[in-house]
C-alpha positions in Angstrom: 13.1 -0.8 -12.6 13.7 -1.7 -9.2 15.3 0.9 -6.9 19.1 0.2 -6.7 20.4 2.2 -4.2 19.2 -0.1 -1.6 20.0 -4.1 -0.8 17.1 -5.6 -0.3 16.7 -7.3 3.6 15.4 -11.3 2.5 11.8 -11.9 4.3 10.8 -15.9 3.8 11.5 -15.0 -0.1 10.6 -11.5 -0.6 13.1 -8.8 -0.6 12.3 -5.8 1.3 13.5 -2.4 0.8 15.4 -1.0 4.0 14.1 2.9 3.4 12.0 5.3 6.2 9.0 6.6 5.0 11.1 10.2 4.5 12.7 8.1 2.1 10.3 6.6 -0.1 8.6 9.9 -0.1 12.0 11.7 -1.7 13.0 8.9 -3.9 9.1 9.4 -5.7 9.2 12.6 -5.4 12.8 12.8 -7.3 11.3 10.1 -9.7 8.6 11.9 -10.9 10.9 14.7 -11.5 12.9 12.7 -13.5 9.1 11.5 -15.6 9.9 8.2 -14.4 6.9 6.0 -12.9 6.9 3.2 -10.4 5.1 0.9 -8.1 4.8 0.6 -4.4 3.8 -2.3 -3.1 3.4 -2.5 1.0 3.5 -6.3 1.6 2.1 -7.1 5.4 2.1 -10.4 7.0 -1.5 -11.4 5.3 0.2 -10.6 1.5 3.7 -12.0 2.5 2.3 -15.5 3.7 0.4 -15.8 0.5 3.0 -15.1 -1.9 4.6 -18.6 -1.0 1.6 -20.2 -2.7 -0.2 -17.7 -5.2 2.1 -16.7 -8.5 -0.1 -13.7 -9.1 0.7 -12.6 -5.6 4.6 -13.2 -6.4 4.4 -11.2 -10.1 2.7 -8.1 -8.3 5.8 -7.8 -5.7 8.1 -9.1 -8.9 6.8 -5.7 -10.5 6.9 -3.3 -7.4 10.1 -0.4 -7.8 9.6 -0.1 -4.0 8.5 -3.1 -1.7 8.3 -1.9 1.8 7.1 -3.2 5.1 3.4 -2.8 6.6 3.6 -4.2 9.3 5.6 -4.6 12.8 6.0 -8.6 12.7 8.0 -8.4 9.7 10.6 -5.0 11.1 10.5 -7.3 14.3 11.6 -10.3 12.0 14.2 -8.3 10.0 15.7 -7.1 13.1 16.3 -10.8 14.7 17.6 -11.9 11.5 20.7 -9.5 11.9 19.4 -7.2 8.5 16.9 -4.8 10.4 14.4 -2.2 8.2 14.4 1.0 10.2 10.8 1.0 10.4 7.0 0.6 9.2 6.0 1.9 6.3 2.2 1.4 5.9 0.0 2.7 3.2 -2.1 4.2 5.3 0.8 6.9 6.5 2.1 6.8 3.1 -1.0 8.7 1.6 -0.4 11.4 3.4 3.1 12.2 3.4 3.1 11.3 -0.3 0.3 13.7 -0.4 2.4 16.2 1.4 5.5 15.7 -1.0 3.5 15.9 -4.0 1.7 19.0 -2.9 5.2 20.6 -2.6 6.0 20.4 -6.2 2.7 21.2 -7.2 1.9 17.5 -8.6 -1.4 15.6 -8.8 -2.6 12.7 -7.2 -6.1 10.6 -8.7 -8.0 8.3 -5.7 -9.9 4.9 -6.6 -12.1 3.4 -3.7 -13.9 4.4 -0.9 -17.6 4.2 0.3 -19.8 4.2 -2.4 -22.0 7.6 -2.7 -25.4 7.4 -0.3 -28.1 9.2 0.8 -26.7 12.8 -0.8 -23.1 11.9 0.6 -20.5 12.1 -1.8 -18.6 8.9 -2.0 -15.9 8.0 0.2 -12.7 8.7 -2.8 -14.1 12.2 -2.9 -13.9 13.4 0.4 -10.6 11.9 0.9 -9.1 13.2 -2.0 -11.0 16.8 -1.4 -9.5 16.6 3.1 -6.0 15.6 1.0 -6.4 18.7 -0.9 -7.2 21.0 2.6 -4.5 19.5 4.2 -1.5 19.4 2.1 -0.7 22.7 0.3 0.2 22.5 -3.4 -1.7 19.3 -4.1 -4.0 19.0 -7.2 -6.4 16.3 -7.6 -6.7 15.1 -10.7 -9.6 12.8 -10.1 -10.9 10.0 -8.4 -13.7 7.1 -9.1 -15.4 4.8 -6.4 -16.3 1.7 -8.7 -19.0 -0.4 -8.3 -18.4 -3.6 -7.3 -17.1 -6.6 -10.4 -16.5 -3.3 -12.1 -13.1 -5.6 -13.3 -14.4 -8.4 -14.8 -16.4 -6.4 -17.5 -14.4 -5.4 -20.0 -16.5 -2.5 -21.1 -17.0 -1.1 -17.3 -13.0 -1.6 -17.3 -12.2 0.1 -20.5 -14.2 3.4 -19.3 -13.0 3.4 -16.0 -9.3 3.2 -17.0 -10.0 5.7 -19.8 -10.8 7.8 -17.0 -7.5 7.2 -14.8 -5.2 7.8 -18.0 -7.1 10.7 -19.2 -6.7 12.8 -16.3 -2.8 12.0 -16.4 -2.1 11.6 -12.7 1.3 11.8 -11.1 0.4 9.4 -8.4 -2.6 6.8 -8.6 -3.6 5.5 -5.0 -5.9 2.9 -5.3 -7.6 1.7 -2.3 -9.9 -1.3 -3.4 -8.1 -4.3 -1.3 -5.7 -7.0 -1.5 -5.6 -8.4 -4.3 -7.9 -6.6 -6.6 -6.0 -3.5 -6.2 -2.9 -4.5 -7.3 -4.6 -6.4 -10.2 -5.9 -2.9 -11.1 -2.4 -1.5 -11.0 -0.9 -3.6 -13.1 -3.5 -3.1 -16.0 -3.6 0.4 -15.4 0.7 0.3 -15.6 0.3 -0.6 -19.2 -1.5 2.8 -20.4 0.0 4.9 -17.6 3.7 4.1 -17.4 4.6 7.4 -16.1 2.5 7.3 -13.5 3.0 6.3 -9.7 0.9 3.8 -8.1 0.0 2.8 -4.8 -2.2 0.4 -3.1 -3.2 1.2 -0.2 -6.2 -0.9 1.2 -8.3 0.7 3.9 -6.1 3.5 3.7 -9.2 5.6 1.8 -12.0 5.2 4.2 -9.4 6.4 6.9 -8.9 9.6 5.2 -12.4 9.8 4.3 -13.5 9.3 7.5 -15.6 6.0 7.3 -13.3 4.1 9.5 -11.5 4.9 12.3 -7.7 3.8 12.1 -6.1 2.6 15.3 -4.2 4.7 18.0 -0.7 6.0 17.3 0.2 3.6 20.5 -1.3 0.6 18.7 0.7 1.4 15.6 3.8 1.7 17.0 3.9 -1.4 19.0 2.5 -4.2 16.3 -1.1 -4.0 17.6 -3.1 -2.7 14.9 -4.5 -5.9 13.6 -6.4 -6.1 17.0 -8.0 -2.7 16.1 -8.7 -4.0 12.9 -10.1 -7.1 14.3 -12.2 -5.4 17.0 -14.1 -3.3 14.1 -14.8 -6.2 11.9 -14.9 -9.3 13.7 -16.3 -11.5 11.2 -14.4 -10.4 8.4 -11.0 -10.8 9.7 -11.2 -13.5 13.0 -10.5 -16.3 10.5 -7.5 -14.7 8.5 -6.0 -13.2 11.5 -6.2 -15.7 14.0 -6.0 -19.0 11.8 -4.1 -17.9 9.1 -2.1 -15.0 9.5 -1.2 -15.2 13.8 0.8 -19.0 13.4 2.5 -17.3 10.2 4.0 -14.3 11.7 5.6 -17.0 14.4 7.2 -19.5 12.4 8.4 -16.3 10.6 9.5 -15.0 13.7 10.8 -18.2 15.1 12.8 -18.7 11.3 14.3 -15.7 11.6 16.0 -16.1 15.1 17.2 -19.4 14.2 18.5 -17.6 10.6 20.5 -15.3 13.0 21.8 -17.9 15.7 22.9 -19.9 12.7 24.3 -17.2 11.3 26.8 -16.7 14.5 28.2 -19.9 14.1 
């Protein structure tokens, strides 16, 4: 079920849920109360330009209870489009004040991804769930699991690891193994574990474990995080932020303000 209480704001297709991160934090919370599960999916301008042309991209947001905005170009776009979100709402904060509203009522969280384990240190989905744990009061982990890598495409490696996830009956699944394989994830996992919550949260993991470093608050607030991002790993991201994903954000930007002007008239 898709949250009701909100209209969706219209971003080139996808609809966009107009909450704070206070919000989506209370309306989970209140959820699992209720034993309902859901989805979060935190679309940024990378995931919203290629949902125009990749179905599978389109059925994960299609699925999502909450779809909410990572990223400033697309609160910059609502905003000169005449339906502004109040803010960012990236899954990098959101595992953390989940964390926090879940350790209130005492409810458990299980963390996929991370580092994998080396050299005696514990793998990265263990020491971020275990500094969740110190830092939010209340909070039980119910497990996590750093799988190897193509640990999806065999059925047998899947089976166990998802007998894991289910068994330990989680109230909130965050699951940072990238865009798209995450999500991917989710969804198989959503068919064993409908009560469950489930986000994906990317990088979000090896911030809280530590592995990478996350960008200034000032960077975050003003739409500059990508150059962090970029700065750290040049040569994974220079060709999907600078050819791809920099002329996106403005024609989206551009189609927005002409929406709004139109819109006037």
């Amino acid at each position: 079920m898709v949250i009701e209480a909100f209209d969706r704001v219209q971003l080139d297709g996808t609809g966009f849920d107009p909450v704070t991160e206070g919000e989506v934090v209370a309306l989970v919370r209140e959820a699992i109360m209720a034993g309902r599960g859901g989805r979060i999916v935190t679309p940024n301008i990378d995931i919203l330009r290629q949902s125009r042309g990749d179905d599978r991209v389109r059925g994960y947001l299609a699925d999502a209870n909450l779809i909410v905005a990572d990223g400033m170009p697309l609160v910059w776009a609502s905003k000169l489009s005449g339906t502004p979100l109040p803010e960012r709402v990236a899954g990098s904060s959101l595992i953390w004040s989940l964390s926090r509203g879940l350790g209130h009522d005492g409810r458990s969280i299980f963390v996929i991804g991370g580092t994998p384990e080396s050299d005696g240190v514990q793998d990265g989905a263990t020491r971020a769930a275990d500094r969740l744990a110190a830092e939010c009061p209340g909070l039980r982990v119910a497990g996590t699991l750093c799988p190897p890598f193509g640990f999806e495409a065999d059925e047998r490696a899947y089976a166990d690891f998802r007998a894991k996830v289910a068994g330990a009956e989680p109230d909130l699944v965050f699951v940072g193994l990238g865009f798209p394989k995450q999500e991917e994830v989710i969804t198989r996992l959503r068919e064993t574990m409908p009560d469950a919550w489930f986000v994906g949260c990317g990088a979000a993991v090896n911030f809280v474990a530590g592995d990478v470093e996350r960008a200034p608050r000032w960077m975050q607030r003003t739409g500059l995080e990508w150059a962090h991002r970029l700065g750290t790993e040049p040569r994974r991201l220079a060709g999907r932020y600078l050819k791809h994903d920099a002329p996106y954000a403005l024609r989206l930007l551009a189609q927005a303000r002409r929406r709004s002007h139109s819109g006037l008239k």
